[in-house]
C-alpha positions in Angstrom: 108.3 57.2 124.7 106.0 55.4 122.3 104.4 53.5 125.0 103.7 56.4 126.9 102.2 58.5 124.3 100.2 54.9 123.7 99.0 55.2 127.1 97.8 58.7 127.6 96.3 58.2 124.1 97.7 62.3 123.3 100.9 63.5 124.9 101.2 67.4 125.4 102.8 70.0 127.7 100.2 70.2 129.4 99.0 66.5 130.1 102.7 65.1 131.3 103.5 64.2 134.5 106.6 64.8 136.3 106.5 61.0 137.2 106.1 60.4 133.6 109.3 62.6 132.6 111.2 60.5 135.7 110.6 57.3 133.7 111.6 58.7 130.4 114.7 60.4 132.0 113.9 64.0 131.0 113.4 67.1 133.2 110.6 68.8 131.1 108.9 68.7 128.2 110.8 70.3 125.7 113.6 67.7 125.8 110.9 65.1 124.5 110.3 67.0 121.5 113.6 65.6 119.1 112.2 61.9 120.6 108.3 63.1 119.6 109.9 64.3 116.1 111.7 60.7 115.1 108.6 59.2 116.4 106.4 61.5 113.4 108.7 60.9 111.0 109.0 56.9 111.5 104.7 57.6 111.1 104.4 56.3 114.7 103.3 59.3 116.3 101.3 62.4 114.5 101.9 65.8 115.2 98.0 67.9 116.1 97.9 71.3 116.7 98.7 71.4 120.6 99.8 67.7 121.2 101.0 64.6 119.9 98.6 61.0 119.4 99.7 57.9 118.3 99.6 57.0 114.3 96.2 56.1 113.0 97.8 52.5 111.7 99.2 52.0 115.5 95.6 52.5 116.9 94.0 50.2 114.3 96.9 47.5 114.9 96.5 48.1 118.5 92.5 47.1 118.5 93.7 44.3 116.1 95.8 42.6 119.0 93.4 42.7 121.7 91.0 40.5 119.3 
C-alpha cells in the first residue's frame, strides 16, 4: 500500500486504478481506508483534504537515496 501511494505521489478515490486495487487485493476504495489510516498514524502517510501523500520525512529520505 505504501509503495503505491509512493508511486502515484497522492492516492485518492478518484486517482486509483482498478489494476491498482487488483494488486492490493481490494475491490474499491473504501476497503483501503483502515490500511491508509495505520499508514497516518505510523506518520508514513498524511491525511489532505481529498487524498492521501506520503509523509514529508518519506519524501525527504526518499530524495536522500537516490543521491
Amino acid at each position: 500500500m505504501l509503495e503505491l501511494v509512493l508511486k502515484k505521489g497522492t492516492l485518492s478515490d478518484a486517482n486509483i486504478t482498478l489494476d491498482d486495487l487488483e494488486r492490493i487485493r481490494a475491490k474499491e476504495f473504501n476497503e483501503i481506508l483502515p490500511i491508509l489510516e495505520k499508514l497516518i498514524q505510523l506518520d508514513l502517510v498524511q491525511r489532505l483534504p481529498a487524498e492521501f501523500a506520503p509523509s514529508p520525512m518519506l519524501i525527504s529520505e526518499q530524495v536522500k537515496g537516490h543521491e
